[in-house]
C-alpha positions in Angstrom: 1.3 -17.0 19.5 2.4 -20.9 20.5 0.1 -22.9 20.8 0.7 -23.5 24.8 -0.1 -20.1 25.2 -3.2 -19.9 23.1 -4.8 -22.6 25.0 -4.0 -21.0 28.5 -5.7 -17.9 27.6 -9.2 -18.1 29.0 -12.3 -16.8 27.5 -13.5 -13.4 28.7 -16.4 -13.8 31.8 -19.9 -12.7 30.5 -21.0 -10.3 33.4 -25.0 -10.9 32.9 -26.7 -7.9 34.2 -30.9 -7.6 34.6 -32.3 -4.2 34.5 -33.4 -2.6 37.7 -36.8 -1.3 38.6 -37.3 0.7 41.8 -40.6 0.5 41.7 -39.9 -3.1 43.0 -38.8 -2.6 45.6 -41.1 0.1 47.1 -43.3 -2.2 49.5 -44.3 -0.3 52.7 -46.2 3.2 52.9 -43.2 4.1 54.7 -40.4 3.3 51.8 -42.3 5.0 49.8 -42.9 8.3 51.3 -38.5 8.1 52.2 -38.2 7.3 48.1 -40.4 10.6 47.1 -38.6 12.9 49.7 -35.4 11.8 49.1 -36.1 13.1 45.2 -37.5 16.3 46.8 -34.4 17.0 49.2 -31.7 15.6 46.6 -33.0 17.7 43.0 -35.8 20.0 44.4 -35.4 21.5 40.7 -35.5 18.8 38.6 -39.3 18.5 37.5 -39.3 15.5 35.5 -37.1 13.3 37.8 -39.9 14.0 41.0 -42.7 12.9 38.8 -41.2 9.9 37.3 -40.6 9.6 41.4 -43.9 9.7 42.0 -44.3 7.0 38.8 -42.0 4.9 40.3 -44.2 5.2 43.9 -47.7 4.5 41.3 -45.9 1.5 39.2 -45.3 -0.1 43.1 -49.0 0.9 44.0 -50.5 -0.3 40.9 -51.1 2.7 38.1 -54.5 1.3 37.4 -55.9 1.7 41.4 -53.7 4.7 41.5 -55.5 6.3 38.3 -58.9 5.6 39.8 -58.2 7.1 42.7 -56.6 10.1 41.2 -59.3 10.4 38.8 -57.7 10.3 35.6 -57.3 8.0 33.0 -54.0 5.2 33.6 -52.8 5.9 30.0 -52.5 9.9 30.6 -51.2 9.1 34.1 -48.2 6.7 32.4 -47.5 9.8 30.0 -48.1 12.0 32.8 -45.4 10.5 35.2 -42.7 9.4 32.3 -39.6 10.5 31.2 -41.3 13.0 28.8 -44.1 13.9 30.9 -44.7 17.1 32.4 -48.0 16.6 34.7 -49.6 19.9 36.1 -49.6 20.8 39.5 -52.9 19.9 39.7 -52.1 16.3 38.8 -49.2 15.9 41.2 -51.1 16.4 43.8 -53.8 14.3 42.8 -51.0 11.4 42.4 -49.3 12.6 45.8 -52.7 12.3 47.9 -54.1 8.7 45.8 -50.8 7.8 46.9 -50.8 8.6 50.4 -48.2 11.4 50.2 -48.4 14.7 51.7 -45.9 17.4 50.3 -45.0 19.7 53.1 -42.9 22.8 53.2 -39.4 24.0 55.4 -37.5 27.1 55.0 -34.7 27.1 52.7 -31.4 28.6 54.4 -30.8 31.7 52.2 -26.8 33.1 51.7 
């Protein structure tokens, strides 16, 4: 390659990237609730992804208040609500009403 040519080719731009966190973001009572039933309308089946909603919705909240006020220890309620978690029904709703959620029901349109 001549030399001209190796000096005009530039260096490749670094893209720096930061990881995101939802949980973040999640300030109002309001975003909240629209982050847990937007999991609920989007992947009604996918277990895991609703509770590590509801994680997401704790993390913003603060796990330890959201523990207490669940009644259950913050380090079961982390492996509760994480990737690998699988809470009972019991716990959800625990989680869902320390939160301030209520879970409601509609009529699915049958074929």
């Amino acid at each position: 390659m001549p030399k001209s040519a190796k000096s005009a080719a530039k260096k490749p731009v670094r893209t720096r990237t930061t990881s995101y966190d939802v949980a973040e973001h999640l300030r109002t009572p309001d975003e909240m609730a629209a982050y847990f039933d937007a999991w609920l309308e989007e992947a009604p089946n996918d277990a895991a992804g609703i509770a590590r909603a509801l994680g997401d919705i704790a993390r913003a909240k603060g796990m330890t208040q959201v523990a207490r006020d669940a009644g259950v220890s913050r380090e079961s309620l982390y492996r509760a609500l994480s990737a690998e978690g699988n809470p009972s029904f019991a716990t959800v709703l625990k989680v869902a009403t320390a939160l301030g959620l209520k879970l409601r029901a509609e009529a699915a349109l049958v074929d």
